[in-house]
Backbone as a chain_set.jsonl record, in Angstrom:
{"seq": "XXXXXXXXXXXXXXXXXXXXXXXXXXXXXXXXXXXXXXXXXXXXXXXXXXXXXXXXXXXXXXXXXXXXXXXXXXXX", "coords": {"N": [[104.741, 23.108, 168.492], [102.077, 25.375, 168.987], [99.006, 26.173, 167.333], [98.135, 28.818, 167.708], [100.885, 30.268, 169.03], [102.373, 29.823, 166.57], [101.089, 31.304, 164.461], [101.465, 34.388, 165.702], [103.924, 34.348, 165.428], [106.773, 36.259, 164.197], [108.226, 36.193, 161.167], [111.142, 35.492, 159.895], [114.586, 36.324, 159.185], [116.513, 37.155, 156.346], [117.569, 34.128, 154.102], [116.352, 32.111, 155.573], [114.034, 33.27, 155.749], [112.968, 33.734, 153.249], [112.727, 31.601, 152.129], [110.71, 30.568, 154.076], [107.992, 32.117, 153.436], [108.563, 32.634, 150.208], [105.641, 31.757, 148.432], [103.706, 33.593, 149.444], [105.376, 35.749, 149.156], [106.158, 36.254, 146.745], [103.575, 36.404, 145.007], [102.374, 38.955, 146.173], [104.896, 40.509, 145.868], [104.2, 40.349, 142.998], [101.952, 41.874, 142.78], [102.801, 44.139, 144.031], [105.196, 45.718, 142.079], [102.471, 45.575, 139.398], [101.731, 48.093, 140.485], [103.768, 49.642, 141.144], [104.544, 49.712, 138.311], [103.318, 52.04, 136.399], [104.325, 54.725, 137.4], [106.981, 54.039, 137.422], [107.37, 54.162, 134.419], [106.48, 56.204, 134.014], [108.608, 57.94, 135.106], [110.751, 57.152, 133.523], [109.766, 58.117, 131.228], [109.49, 60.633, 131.971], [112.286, 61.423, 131.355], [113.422, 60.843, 129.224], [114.293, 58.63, 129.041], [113.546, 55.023, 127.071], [110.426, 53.065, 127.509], [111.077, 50.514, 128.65], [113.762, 50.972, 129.734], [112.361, 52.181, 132.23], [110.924, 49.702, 133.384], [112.278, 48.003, 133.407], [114.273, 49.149, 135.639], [112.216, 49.062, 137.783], [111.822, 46.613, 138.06], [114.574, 45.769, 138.769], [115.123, 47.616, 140.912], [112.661, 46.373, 142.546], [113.816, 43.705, 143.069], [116.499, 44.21, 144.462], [116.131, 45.575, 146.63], [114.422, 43.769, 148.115], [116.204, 41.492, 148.598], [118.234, 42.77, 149.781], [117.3, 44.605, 151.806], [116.756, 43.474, 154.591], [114.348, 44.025, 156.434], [111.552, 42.889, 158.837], [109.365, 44.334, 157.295], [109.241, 44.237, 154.914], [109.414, 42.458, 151.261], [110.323, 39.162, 151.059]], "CA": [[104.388, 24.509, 168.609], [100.974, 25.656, 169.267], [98.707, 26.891, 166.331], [98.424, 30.354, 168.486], [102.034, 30.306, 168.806], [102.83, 30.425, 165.19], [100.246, 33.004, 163.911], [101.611, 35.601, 166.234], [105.954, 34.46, 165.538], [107.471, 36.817, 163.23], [109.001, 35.958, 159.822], [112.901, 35.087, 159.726], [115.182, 37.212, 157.947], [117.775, 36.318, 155.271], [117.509, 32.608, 153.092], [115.229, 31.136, 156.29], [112.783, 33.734, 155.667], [113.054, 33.755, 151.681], [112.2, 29.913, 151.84], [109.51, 30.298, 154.494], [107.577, 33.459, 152.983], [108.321, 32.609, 149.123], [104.381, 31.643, 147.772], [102.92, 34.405, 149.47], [106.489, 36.782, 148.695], [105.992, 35.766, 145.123], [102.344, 37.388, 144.975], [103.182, 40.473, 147.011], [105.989, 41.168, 144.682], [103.794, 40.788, 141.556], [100.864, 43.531, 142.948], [103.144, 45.76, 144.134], [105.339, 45.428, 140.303], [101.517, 46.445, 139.388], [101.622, 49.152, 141.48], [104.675, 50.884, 140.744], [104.694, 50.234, 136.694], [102.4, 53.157, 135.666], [105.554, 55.579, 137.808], [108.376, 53.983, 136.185], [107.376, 54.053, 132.95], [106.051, 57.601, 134.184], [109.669, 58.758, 135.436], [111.683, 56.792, 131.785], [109.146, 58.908, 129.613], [109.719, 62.455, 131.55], [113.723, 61.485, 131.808], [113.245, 60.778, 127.704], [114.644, 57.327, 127.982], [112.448, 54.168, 126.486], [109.397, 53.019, 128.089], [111.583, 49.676, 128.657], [114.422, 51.46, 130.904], [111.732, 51.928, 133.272], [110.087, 48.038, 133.136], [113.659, 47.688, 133.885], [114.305, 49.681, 136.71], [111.389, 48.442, 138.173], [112.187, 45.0, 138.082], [115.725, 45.508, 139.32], [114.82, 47.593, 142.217], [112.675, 45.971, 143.72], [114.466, 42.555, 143.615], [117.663, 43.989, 145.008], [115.522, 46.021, 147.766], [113.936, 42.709, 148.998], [116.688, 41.043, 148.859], [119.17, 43.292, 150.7], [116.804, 45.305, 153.205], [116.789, 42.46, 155.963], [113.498, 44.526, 157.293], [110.377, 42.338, 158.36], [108.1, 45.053, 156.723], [109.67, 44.101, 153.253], [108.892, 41.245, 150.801], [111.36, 38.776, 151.276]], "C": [[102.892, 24.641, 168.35], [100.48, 26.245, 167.964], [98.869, 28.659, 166.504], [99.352, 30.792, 168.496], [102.727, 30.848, 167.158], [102.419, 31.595, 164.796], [100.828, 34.15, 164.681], [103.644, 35.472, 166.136], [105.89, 35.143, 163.78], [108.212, 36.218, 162.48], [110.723, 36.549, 160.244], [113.095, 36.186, 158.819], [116.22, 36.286, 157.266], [117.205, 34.771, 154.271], [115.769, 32.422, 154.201], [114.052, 31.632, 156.175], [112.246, 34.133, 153.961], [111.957, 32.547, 151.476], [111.102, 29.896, 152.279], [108.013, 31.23, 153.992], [107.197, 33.083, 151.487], [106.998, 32.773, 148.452], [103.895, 33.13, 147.628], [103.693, 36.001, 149.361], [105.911, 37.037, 147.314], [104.558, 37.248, 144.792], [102.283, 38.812, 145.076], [103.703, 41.478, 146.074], [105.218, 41.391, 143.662], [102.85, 42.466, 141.323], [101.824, 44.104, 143.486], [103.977, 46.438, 142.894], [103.928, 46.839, 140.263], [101.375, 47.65, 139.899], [102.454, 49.903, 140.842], [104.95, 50.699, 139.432], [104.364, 51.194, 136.252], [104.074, 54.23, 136.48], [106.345, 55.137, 137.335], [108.473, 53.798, 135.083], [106.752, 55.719, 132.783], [107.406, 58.256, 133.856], [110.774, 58.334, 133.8], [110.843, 57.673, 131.034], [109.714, 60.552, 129.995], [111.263, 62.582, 131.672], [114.35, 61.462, 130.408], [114.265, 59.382, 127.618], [113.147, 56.263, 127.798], [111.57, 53.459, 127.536], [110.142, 51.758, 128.868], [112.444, 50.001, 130.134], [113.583, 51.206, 132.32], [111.184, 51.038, 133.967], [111.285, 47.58, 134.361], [114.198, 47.827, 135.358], [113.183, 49.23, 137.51], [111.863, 47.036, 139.071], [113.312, 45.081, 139.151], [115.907, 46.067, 140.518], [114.241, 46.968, 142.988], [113.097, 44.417, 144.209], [115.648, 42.973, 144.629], [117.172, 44.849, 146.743], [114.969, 45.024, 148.883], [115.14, 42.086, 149.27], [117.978, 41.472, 150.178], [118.482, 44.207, 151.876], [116.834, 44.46, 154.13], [115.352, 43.385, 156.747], [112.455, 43.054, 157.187], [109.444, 42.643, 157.636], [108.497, 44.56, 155.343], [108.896, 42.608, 152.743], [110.035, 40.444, 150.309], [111.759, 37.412, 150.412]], "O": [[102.457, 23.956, 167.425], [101.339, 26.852, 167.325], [99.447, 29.474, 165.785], [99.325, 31.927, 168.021], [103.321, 31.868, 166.807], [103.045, 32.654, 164.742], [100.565, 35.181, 164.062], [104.44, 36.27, 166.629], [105.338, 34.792, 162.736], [109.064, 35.544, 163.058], [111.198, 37.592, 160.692], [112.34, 36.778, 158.047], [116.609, 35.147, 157.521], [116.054, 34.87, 153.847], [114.6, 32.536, 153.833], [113.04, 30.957, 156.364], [111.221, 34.757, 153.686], [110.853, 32.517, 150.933], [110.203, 29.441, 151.571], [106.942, 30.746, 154.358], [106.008, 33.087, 151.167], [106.902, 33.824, 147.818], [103.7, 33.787, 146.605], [103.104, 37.081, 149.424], [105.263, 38.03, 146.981], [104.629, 38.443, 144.508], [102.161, 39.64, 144.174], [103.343, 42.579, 145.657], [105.296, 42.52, 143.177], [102.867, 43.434, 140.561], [101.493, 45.276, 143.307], [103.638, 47.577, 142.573], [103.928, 48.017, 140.62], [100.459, 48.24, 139.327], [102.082, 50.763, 140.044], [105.74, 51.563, 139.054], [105.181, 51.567, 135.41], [104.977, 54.276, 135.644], [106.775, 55.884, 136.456], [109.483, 53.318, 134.57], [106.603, 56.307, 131.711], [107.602, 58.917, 132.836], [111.391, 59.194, 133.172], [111.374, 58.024, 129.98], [110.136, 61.407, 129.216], [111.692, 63.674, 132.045], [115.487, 61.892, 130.218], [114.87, 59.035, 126.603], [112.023, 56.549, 128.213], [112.171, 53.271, 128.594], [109.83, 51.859, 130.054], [112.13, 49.587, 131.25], [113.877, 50.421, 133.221], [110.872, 51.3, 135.128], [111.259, 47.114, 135.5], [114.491, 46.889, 136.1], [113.848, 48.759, 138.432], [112.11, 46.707, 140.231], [113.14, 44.587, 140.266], [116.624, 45.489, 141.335], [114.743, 46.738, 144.088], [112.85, 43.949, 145.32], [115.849, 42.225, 145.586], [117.812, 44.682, 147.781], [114.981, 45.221, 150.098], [115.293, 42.063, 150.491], [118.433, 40.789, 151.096], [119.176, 44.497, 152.85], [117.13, 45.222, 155.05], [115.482, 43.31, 157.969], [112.366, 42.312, 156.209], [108.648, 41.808, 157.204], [107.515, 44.622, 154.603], [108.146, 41.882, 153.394], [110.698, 40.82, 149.342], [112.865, 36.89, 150.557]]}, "num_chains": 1, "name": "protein.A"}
């Protein structure tokens, strides 16, 4: 397969695109984390549970969002 070829083929979905993606998934995932901590530790303080809940929620959305959206736009 051509170098040209690759750069322009779209990312797999499911495991094949977990495996091929991972490094630069990995990253992704951490700045966007960054991103949405300051709001869920926003929405646990004005909901009056612990700053934690929200860490929480965090975390657990957006693993189960990557994992189960099957979109290419996601982080997989």
């Amino acid at each position: 397969m051509s170098a040209h070829h690759k750069k322009n083929q779209l990312p797999q979905d499911g495991i094949a695109g977990l495996k091929e993606n991972f490094s630069a998934d990995a990253v992704s995932g951490f700045i966007v984390f960054l991103l949405a901590l300051p709001l869920s530790l926003g929405i646990a303080k004005a909901s009056e549970f612990p700053p934690l809940m929200g860490l929480l929620t965090a975390i657990i959305g957006g693993m189960l969002v990557s994992l189960i959206a099957g979109s290419r736009l996601t982080i997989k």
